[in-house]
C-alpha positions in Angstrom: 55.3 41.2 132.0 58.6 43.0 131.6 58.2 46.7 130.1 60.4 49.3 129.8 58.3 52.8 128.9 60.3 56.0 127.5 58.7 59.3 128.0 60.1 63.1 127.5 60.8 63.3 123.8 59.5 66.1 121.7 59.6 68.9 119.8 62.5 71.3 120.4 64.6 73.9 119.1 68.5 73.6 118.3 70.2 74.3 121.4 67.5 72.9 123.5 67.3 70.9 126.5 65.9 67.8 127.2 65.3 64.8 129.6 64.3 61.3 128.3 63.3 58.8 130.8 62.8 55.2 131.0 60.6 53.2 133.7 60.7 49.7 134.0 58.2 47.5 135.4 57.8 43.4 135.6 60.7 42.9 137.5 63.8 45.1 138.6 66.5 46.0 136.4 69.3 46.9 139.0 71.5 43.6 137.7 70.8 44.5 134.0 72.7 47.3 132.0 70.8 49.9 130.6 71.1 51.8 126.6 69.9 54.2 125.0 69.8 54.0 121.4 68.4 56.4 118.4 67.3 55.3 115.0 65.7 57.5 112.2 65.6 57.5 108.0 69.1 58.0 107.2 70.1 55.7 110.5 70.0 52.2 111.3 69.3 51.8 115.3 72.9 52.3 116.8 73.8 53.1 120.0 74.0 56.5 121.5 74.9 56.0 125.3 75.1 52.9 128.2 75.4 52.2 131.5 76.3 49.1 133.4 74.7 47.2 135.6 76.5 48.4 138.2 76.4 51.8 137.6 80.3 52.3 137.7 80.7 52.5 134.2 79.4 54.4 131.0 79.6 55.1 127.7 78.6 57.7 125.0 79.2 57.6 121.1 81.1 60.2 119.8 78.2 62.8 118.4 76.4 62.9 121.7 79.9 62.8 123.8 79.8 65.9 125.7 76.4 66.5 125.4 74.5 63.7 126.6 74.5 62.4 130.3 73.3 58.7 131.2 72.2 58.0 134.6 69.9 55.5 136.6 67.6 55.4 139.6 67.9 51.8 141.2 65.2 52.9 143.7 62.9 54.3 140.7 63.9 51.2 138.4 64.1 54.5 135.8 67.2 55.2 133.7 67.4 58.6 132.3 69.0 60.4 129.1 69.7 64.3 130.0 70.0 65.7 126.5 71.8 69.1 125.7 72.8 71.0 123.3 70.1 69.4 120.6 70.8 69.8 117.4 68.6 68.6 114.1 71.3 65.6 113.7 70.3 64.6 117.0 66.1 64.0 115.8 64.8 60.3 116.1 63.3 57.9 117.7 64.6 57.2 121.2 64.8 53.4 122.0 65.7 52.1 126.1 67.1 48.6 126.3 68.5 46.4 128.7 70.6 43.3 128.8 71.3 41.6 132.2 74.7 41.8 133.5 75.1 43.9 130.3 78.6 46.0 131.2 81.4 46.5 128.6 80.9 48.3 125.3 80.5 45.2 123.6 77.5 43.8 125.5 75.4 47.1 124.4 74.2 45.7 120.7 71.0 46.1 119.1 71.4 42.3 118.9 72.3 41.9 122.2 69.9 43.3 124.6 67.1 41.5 126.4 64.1 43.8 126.2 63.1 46.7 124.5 60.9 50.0 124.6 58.8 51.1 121.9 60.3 54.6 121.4 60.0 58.3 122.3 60.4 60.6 119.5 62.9 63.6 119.7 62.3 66.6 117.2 65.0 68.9 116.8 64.1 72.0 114.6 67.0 74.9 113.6 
């Protein structure tokens, strides 16, 4: 059974630090791309930052731009979302996906991706 487990969120104050990661188990994830997406009450679930299957390419909205830092861990089958610079804007839930072979911008859509975690929740307090 294919899961993909986040773990790291919490409570934190504004200008705080923090690294979200994402283990996946089942089967290995090294040919699928990898998001990381946020949802809370005044947001639908959107995309925050991606990386592609192969690693070579990546991508960050514009509010975490700067900030956030997507990486991955073939060996670990664990993808990772360093967080910096926290802000309140940035509280929600933290969702990992995946989609297989997912690469360009376009592939990375709620819609779109092939399995899902249940969510690690960020807290950011001012």
């Amino acid at each position: 059974q294919v899961q993909l487990v986040e773990s790291g969120g919490g409570l934190v104050q504004a200008g705080a630090s923090l690294r979200l990661s994402c283990a996946a188990s089942g089967r290995t994830f090294d040919n699928y791309g990898m998001g990381w997406f946020l949802q809370n009450p005044v947001k639908e679930r959107e995309v925050v930052a991606t990386i592609s299957w192969s690693g070579a390419s990546t991508y960050y909205s514009d509010s975490v731009k700067g900030r956030f830092t997507i990486s991955r861990d073939i060996v670990k089958n664990t993808v990772y979302l360093q967080m910096a610079s926290l802000q309140p804007e940035d509280t929600a839930v933290y969702y990992c996906a995946a989609r297989k072979y997912g690469s360009v911008g376009g592939d990375f859509t709620v819609g779109g991706m092939h399995y899902w975690g249940k969510g690690t929740l960020v807290t950011v307090s001012s």
